[in-house]
N, C-alpha and C positions, 0 to 999 in steps of 0.2 A: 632401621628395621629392614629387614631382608624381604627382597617381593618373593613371591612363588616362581615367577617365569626366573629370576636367579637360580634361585634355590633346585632346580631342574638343571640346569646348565654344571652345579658340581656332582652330579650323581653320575657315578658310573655306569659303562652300558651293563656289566652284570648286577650291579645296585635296582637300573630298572627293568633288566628282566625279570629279576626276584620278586622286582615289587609288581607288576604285571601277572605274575604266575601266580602269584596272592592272591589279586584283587582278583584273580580270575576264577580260582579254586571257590573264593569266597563266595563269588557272585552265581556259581554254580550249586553251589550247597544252599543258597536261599533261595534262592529259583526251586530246586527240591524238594525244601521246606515246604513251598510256598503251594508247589502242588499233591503234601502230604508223600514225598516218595524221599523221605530223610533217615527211615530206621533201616535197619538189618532186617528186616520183611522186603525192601523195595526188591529185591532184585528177583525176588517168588512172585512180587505182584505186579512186575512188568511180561516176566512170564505166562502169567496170568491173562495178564490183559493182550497179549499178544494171541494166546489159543484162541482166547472169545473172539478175537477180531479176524483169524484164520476160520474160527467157525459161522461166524456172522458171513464171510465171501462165500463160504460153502455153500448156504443155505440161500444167500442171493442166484448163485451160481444154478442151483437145483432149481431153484421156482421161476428164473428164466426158462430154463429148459422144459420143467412142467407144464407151462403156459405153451411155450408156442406148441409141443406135444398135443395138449388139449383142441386147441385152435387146428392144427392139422386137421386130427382124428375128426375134427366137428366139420370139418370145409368137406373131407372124406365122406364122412355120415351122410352129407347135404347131396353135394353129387349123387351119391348112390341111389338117396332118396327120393331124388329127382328123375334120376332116370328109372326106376322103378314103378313110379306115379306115373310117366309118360307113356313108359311101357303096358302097364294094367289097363289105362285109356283105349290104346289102339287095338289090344284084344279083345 
């Protein structure tokens, strides 16, 4: 009976690159499978999912901005209103 570690040792190096390129092809095609991206829709619905995730950074992007916007205008508001108050006082 032949062991495997032989059986390795008669295989050519283009025997095992083929067999590598198999196993590789293979193992990427169920990997695919695996996360439902295996029909002829995949390649519309990783476009897909790539817009919502460009639009999902947008929308972080804006409501960081929004925020400190707000927080500005409100530190603004306060000073203002503070020196207003102060100022009504003394007159």
């Amino acid at each position: 009976m032949n062991s495997p570690i032989l059986a390795v040792r008669n295989i050519s190096d283009e025997e095992l690159k083929s067999m590598l390129h198999e196993a590789a092809e293979w193992g990427a095609k169920r990997a695919l499978a695996d996360i439902g991206l295996h029909d002829d829709e995949a390649g519309s619905d990783v476009k897909e999912l790539r817009g919502l995730l460009e639009t999902w950074r947008d929308a972080k992007r804006t409501a960081f901005r929004t925020t400190i916007s707000w927080l500005t205008k409100g530190f603004l508001i306060m000073i203002i209103g503070s020196v207003w108050f102060y100022a009504s006082k003394k007159g």
